[in-house]
C-alpha positions as CSV (number, residue, x, y, z in Angstrom):
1,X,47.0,-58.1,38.6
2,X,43.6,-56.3,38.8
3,X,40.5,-57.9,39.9
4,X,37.0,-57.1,37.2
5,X,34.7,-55.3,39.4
6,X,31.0,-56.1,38.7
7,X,28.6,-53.0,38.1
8,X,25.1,-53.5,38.9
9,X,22.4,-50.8,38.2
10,X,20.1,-50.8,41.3
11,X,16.5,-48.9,41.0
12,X,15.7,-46.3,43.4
13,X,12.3,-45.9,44.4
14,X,10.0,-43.4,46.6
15,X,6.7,-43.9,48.3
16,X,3.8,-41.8,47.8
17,X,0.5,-41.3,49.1
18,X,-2.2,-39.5,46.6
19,X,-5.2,-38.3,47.5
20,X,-7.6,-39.7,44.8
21,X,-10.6,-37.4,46.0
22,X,-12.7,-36.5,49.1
23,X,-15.9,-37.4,50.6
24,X,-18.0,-34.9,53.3
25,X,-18.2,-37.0,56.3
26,X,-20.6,-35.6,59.4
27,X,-18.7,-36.6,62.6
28,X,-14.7,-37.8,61.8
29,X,-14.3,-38.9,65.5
30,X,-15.1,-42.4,65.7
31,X,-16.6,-43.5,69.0
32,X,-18.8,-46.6,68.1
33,X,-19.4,-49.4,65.5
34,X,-22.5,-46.8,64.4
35,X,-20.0,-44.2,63.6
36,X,-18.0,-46.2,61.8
37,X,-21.0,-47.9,59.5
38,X,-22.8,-44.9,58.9
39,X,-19.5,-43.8,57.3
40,X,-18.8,-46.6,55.3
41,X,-22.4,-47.4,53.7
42,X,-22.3,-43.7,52.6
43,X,-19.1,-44.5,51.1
44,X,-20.2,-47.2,49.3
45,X,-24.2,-46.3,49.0
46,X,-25.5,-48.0,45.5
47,X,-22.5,-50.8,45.5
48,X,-23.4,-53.9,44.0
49,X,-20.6,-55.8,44.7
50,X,-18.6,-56.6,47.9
51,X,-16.2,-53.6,48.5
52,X,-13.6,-53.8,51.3
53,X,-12.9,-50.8,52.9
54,X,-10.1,-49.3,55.3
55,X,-11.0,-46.4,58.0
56,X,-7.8,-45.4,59.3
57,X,-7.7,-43.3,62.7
58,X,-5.4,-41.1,64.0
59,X,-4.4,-41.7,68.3
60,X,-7.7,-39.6,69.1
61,X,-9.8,-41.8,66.8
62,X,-10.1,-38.9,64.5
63,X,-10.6,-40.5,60.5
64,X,-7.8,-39.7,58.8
65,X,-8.6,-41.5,55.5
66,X,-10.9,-44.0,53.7
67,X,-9.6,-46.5,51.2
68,X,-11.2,-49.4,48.7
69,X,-8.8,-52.2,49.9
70,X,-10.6,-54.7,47.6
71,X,-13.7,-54.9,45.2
72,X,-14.6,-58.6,44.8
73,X,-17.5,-60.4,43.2
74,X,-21.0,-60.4,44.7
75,X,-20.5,-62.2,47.3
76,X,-16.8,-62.2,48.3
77,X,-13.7,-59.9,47.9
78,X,-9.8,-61.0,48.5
79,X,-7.8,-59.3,51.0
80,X,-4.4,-59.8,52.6
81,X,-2.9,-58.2,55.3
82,X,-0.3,-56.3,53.6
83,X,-3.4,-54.3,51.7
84,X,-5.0,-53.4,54.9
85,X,-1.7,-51.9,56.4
86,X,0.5,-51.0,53.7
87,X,-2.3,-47.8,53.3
88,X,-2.3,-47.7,57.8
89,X,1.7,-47.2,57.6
90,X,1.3,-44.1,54.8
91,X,-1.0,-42.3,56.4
92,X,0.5,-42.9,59.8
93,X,-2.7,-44.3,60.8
94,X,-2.3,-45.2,65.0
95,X,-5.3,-48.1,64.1
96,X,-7.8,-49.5,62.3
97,X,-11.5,-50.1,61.6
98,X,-11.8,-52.5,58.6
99,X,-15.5,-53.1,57.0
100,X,-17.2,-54.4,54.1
101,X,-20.8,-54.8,52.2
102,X,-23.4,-57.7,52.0
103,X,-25.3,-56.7,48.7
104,X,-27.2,-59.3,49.9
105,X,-28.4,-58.1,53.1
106,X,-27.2,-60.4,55.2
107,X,-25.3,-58.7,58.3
108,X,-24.1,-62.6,59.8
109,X,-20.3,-63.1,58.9
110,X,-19.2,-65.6,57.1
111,X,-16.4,-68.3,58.5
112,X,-13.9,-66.6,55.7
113,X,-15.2,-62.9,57.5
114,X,-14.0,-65.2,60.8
115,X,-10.5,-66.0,59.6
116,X,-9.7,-62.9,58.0
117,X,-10.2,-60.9,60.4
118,X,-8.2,-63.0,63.0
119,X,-5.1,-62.9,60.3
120,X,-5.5,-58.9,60.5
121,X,-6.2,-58.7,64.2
122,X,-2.4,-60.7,65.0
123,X,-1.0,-58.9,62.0
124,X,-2.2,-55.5,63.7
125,X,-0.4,-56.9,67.0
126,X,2.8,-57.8,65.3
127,X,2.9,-54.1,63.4
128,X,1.6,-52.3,66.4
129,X,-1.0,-51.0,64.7
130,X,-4.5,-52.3,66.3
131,X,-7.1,-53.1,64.4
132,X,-10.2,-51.6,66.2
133,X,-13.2,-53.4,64.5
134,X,-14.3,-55.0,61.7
135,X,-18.0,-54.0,60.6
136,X,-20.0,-55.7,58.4
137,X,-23.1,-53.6,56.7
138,X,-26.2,-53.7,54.5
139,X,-27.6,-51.2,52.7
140,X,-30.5,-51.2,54.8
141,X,-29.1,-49.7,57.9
142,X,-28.1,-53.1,59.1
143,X,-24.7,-54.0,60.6
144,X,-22.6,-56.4,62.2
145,X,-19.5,-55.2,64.7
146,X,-17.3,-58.1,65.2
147,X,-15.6,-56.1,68.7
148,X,-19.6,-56.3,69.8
149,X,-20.3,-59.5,68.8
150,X,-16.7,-60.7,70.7
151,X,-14.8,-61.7,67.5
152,X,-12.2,-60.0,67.8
């Protein structure tokens, strides 16, 4: 007596990274928080909402890539982990500088700025890919490192 075997389709799948444009940036090696916010409010000059943004950094700090992680509302955006190092992982980023806008000018982090970025900096640890900084900036020149300020 024959047993029924059970066929299953399974769906095969492939990762890819595209390039959705590219921006002239001045100085790709990253050295300090300045570097790294000069970069990101030209990225995002004229944004009127929060935008969350990943710099991703080869092993000589070199930028490798710039991505929107998250657009929120005025004041706030959503991000997760996986978002900030799903994009890390593709590029085969070795770290990570994360940063995002106050439209309204205010470069203090918020307790939510706090947490977040602890959840990325142990997520970083456990994937083995660092995250460097997290930068907060105003369209008015002004910024907030949290690796300065100790937050990290």
């Amino acid at each position: 007596m024959r047993k029924n075997r059970v066929v299953c389709e399974t769906p095969l799948y492939k990762v890819v990274l595209v390039q959705a444009g590219t921006m002239v940036v001045e100085n790709k090696c990253i050295r300090s928080p300045d570097d790294a916010a000069k970069i990101v409010r030209e990225h995002l000059q004229g944004a009127d909402r929060e935008h969350f943004v990943g710099l991703y950094l080869n092993s000589a700090n070199y930028l490798i890539g710039i991505h929107t992680i998250s657009v929120g509302i005025l004041n706030s955006s959503l991000v997760h982990p996986r978002e900030v190092f799903k994009l890390a992982y593709m590029m085969n980023a070795a770290s990570v500088i994360v940063s995002h806008n106050h439209p309204s000018g205010n470069v203090e982090p918020s307790s939510e700025d706090i947490t977040m970025t602890k959840q990325l900096v142990e997520a970083g640890k456990i994937l083995g890919i660092p995250l460097h900084d997290h930068i907060i900036i105003t369209e008015n020149d002004g910024y907030s490192s949290f690796a300065e300020r100790g937050l990290l």
